[in-house]
C-alpha positions as CSV (number, residue, x, y, z in Angstrom):
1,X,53.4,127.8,122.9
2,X,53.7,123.9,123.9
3,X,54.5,122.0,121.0
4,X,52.1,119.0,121.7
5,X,53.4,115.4,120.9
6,X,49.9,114.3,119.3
7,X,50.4,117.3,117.4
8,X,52.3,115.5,114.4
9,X,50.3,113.3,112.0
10,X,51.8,111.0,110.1
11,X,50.2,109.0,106.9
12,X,51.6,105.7,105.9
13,X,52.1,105.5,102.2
14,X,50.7,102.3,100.6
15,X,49.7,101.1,97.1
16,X,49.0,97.7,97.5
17,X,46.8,96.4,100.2
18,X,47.1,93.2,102.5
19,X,44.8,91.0,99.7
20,X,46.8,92.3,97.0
21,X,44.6,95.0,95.6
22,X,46.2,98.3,94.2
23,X,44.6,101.6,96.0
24,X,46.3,103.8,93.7
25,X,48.0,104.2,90.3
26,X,51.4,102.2,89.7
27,X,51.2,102.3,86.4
28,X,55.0,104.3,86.5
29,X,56.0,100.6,87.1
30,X,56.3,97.8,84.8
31,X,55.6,94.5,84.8
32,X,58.7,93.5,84.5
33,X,59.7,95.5,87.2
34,X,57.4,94.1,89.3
35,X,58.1,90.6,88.3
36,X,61.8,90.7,88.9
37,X,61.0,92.7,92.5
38,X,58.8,89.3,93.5
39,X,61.5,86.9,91.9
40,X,64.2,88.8,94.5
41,X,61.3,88.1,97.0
42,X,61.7,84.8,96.5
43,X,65.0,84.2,96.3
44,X,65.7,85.7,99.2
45,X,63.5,84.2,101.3
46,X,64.2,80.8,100.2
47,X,67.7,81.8,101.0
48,X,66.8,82.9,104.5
49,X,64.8,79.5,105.3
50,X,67.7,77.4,103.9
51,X,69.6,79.6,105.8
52,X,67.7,79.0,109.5
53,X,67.9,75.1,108.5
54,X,72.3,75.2,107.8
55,X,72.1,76.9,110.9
56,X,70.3,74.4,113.1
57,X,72.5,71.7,110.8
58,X,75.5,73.7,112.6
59,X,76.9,74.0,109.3
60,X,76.9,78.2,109.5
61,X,77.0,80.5,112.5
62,X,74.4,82.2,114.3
63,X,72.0,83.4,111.5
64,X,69.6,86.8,111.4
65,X,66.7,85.8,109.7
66,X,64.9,88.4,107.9
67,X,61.8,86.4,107.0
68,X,58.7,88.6,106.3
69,X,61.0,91.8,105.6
70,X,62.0,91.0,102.0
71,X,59.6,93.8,100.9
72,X,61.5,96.8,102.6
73,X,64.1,95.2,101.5
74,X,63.5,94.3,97.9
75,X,61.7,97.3,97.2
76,X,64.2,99.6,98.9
77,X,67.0,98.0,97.2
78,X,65.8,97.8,93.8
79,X,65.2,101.6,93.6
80,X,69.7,102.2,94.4
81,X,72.2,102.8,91.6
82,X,75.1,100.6,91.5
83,X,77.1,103.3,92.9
84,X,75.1,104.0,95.7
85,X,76.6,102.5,99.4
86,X,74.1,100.2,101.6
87,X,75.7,100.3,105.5
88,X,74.0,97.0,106.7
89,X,73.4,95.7,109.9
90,X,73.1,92.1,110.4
91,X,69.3,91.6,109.0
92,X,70.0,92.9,105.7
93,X,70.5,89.7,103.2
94,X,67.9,90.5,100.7
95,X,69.1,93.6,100.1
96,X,72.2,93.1,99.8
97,X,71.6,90.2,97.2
98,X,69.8,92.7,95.2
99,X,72.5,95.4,95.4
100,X,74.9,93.2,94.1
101,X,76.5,90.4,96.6
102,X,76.7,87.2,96.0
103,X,74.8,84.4,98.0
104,X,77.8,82.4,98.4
105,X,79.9,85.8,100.0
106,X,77.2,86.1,102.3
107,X,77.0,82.0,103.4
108,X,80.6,82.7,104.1
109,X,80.2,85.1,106.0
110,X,77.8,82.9,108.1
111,X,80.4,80.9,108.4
112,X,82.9,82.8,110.0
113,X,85.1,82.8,107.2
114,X,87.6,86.0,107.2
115,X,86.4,86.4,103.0
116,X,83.1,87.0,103.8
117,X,83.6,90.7,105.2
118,X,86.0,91.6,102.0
119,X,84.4,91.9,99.3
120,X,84.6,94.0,96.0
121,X,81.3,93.0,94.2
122,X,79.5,95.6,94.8
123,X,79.1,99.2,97.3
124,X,78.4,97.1,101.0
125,X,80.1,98.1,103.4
126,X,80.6,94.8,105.9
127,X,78.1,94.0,108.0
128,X,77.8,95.8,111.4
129,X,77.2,94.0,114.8
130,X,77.0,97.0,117.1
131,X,73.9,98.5,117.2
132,X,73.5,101.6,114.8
133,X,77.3,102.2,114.5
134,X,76.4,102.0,110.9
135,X,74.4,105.5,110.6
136,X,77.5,107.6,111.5
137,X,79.6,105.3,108.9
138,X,76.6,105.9,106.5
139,X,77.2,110.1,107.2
140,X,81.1,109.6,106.7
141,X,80.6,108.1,103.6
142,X,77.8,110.4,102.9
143,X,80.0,113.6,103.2
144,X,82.9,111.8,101.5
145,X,80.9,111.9,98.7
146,X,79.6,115.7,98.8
147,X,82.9,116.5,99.4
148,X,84.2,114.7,96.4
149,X,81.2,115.5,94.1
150,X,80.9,111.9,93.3
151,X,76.8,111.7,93.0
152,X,75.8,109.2,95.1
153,X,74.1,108.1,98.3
154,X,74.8,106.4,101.6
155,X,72.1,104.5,103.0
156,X,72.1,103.0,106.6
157,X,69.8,100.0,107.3
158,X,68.4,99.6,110.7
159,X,65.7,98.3,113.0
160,X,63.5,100.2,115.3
161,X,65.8,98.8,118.5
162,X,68.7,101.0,116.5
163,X,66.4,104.1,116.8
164,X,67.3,104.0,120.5
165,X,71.0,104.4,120.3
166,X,73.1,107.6,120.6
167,X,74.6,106.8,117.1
168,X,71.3,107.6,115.2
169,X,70.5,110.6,116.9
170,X,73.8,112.1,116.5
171,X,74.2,110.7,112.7
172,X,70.5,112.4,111.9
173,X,72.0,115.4,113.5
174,X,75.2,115.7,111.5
175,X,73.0,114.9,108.2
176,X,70.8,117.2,109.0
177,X,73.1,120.1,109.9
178,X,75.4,119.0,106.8
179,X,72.8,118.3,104.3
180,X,74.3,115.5,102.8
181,X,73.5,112.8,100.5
182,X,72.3,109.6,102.7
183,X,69.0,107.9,103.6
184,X,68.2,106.6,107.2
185,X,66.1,103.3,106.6
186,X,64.6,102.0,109.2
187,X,62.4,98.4,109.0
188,X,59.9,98.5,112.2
189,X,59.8,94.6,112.3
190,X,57.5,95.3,116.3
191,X,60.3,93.5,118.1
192,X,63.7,94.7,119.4
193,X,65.0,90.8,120.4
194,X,61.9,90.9,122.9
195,X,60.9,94.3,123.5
196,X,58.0,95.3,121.5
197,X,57.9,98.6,119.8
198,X,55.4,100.0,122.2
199,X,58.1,100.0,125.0
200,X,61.0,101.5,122.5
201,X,59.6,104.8,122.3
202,X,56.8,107.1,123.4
203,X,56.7,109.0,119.5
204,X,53.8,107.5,117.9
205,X,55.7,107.2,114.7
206,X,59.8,106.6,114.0
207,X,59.3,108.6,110.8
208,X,58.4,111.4,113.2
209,X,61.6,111.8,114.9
210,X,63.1,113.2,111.6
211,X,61.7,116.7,112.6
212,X,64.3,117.2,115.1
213,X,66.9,117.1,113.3
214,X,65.7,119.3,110.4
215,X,64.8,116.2,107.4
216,X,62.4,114.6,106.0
217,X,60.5,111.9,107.5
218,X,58.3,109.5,105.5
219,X,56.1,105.7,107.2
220,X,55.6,103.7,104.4
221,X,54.0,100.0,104.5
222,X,57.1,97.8,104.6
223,X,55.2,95.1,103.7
224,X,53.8,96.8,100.5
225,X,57.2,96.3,98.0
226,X,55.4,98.6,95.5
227,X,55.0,102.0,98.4
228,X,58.6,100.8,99.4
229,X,60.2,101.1,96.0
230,X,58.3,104.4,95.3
231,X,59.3,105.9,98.7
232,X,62.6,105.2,98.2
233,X,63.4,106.4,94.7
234,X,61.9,109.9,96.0
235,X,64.2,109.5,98.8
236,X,67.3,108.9,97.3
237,X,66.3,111.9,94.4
238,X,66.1,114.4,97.5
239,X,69.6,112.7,98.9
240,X,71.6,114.1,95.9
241,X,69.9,117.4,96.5
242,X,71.6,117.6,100.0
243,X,67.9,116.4,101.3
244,X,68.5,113.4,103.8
245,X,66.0,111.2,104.4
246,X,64.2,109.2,107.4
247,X,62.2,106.1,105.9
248,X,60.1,104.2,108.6
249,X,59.3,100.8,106.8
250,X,56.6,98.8,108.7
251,X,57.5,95.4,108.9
252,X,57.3,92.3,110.8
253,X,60.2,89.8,111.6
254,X,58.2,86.6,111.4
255,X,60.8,84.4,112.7
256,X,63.2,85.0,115.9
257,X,66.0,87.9,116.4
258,X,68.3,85.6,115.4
259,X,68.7,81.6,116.2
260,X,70.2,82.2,119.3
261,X,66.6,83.5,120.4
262,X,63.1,81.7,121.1
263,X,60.2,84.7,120.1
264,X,57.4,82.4,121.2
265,X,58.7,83.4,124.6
266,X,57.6,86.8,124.1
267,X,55.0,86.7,121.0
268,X,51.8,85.8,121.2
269,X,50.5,83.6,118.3
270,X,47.5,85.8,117.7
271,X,49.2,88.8,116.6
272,X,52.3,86.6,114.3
273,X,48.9,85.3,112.3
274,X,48.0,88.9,112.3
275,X,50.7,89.5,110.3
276,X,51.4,86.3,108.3
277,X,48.1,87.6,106.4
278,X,50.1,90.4,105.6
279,X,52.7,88.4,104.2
280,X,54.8,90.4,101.9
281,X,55.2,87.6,99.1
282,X,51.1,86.9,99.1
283,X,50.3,90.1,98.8
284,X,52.9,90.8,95.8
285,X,52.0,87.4,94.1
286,X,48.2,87.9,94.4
287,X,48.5,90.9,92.2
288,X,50.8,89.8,89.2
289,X,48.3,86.9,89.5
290,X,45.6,89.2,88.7
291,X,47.1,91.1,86.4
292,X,47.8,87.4,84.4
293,X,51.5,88.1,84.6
294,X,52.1,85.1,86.7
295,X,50.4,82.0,87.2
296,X,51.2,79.1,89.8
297,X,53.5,77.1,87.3
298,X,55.5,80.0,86.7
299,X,56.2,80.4,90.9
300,X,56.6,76.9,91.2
301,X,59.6,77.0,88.7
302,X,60.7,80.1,90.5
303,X,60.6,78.5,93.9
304,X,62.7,75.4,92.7
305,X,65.7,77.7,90.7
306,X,65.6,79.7,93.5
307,X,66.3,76.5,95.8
308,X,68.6,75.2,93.0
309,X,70.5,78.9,93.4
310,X,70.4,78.7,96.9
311,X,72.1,75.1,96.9
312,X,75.1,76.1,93.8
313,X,76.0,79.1,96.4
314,X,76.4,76.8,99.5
315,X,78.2,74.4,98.0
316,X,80.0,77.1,96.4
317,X,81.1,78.3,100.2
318,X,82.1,75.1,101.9
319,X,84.2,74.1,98.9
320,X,86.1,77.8,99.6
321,X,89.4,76.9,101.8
322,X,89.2,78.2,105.1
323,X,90.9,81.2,106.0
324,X,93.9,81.4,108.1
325,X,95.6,83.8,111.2
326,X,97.8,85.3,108.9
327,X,95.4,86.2,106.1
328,X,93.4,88.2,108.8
329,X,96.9,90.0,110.4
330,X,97.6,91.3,107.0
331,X,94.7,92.8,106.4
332,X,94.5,95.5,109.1
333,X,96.9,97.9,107.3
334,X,97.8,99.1,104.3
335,X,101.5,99.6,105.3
336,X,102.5,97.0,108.2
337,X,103.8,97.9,110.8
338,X,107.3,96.2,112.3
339,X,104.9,94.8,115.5
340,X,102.8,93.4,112.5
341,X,105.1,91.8,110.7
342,X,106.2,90.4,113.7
343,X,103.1,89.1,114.4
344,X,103.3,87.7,110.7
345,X,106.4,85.9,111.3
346,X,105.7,83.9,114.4
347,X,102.7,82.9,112.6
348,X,103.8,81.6,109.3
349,X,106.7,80.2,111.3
350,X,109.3,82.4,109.2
């Protein structure tokens, strides 16, 4: 018997529609929780447009915004333990400010600066350029930890241009065949630089491509932080039970790939105010307004700490002495070896 490809139906989880309303119970959740989930919201995303204005400033590097994704993010991140590991790619600010970074580690990363891949603060490992390398590091680290009975879970951030690399595919595979403790999340933000979803992949669904490799698949809204959150803690429950994961998140990047990249070349205007009415932030504001949890005054003092935050952590980075040659040669091993030291000499002028 053919198994047909329209065969598989998949349901996207949601609990808070696009205008804010709740479609079913959240009451598990508190208000505080959901008040410090929309402050992170706005943190980060005053971080990322500061971020996109230092860049054009050329006082930082090229810069991944992540504008419009601080749900998936947020939410995602919220529901991790301290000692759970997050394997970023280069999109993954907001969650890596909830986990535990600092905003000034992360500007210097932005800035080229060797500090800003070594840090100690909190379970991120450094930032990964190539393209879904960081799913097979999330499975190392994932069967390090089975093996070692630690507790905790890898997860492996990625965008649905990642789900087109060998690495997934085989990382799914060993998790699957392994049954270890790791989550695949994967934020469907439409665009891969300029390719639109539509020509990544003939599955109706990325959540769907979890069947082949024997886990769980799961589309949630990524917009929604509330179905995010939820989604997640389930998902990291079933990782320690040797149960991986495959979380589609359904996003949108609302600004380009990164700033090396003009998306009005390639997106039309009608469908970016399609989804700037699904706005993330709105939609989470709209409902702690209506629960009278939150008012405008309250967000307008959020908006300018955040900004005040934002500007402590810069100035923070560019007051940080620069890194040199030698800081970067001595960091490759743990035990030098006599080529290195070599190296080490010429450089320092011994």
């Amino acid at each position: 018997m053919i198994l047909e490809s329209n065969s598989v139906d998949v349901e996207r989880v949601q609990y808070i529609d696009d205008n804010g309303e709740v479609l079913q119970s959240i009451d598990d959740i508190s208000d505080e929780e959901l008040i410090e989930m929309y402050k992170w919201m706005v943190k980060s995303r005053i971080y990322d447009e500061r971020s996109m204005k230092y860049q054009r400033q050329g006082r930082i590097g090229t810069y991944a915004p992540f504008k419009g994704q601080e749900a998936a993010q947020v939410g995602s991140a919220f529901a991790l333990n301290k000692d759970d590991w997050i394997y970023p790619s280069y999109r993954e600010g907001a969650a890596s400010l909830v986990h535990g970074i600092s905003m000034s580690q992360l500007f210097l990363y932005t800035m080229g600066h060797f500090k800003g891949l070594s840090q100690t603060e909190a379970n991120i490992f450094p930032i990964q350029i190539i393209i879904a390398a960081q799913c097979l590091h999330a499975v190392g680290g994932a069967w390090a930890s089975k093996y070692k009975e630690s507790g905790d879970v890898s997860v492996a951030y990625l965008g649905d241009g990642g789900t087109s690399e060998g690495d997934f595919h085989e990382a799914l595979n060993f998790a699957g065949l392994y049954e270890l403790p790791v989550v695949f999340f994967v934020q469907n933000n439409q665009w891969a630089i300029s390719v639109p979803f539509s020509k990544q992949t003939a599955s109706k669904t990325i959540a769907q491509k979890a069947l082949a490799y024997g886990i769980d698949g799961i589309q949630v809204d990524g917009n929604d932080v509330v179905a995010v959150y939820k989604v997640m803690k389930e998902a990291l429950k079933n990782a320690k039970e040797g149960k991986p994961t495959l979380i589609e998140a359904v996003t949108y990047r609302q600004g380009p790939h990164t700033t090396a990249d003009d998306e009005k070349k390639y997106r039309s205007s009608e469908q970016e105010e399609e989804w700037l009415a699904k706005d993330p932030l709105k939609r989470l504001k709209t409902l702690l307004i209506d629960r009278e949890i939150w008012d405008e005054e309250k967000d307008e003092a959020e908006v300018q700490l955040a900004n005040d935050l934002v500007t402590e952590a810069f100035e923070l980075a560019i007051k940080t002495p620069k890194s040199d040659l030698a800081e970067i040669i001595d960091s490759v091993y743990v035990n030098n070896t006599p080529q290195v030291n070599e190296q080490l000499s010429v450089v320092r002028g011994d």
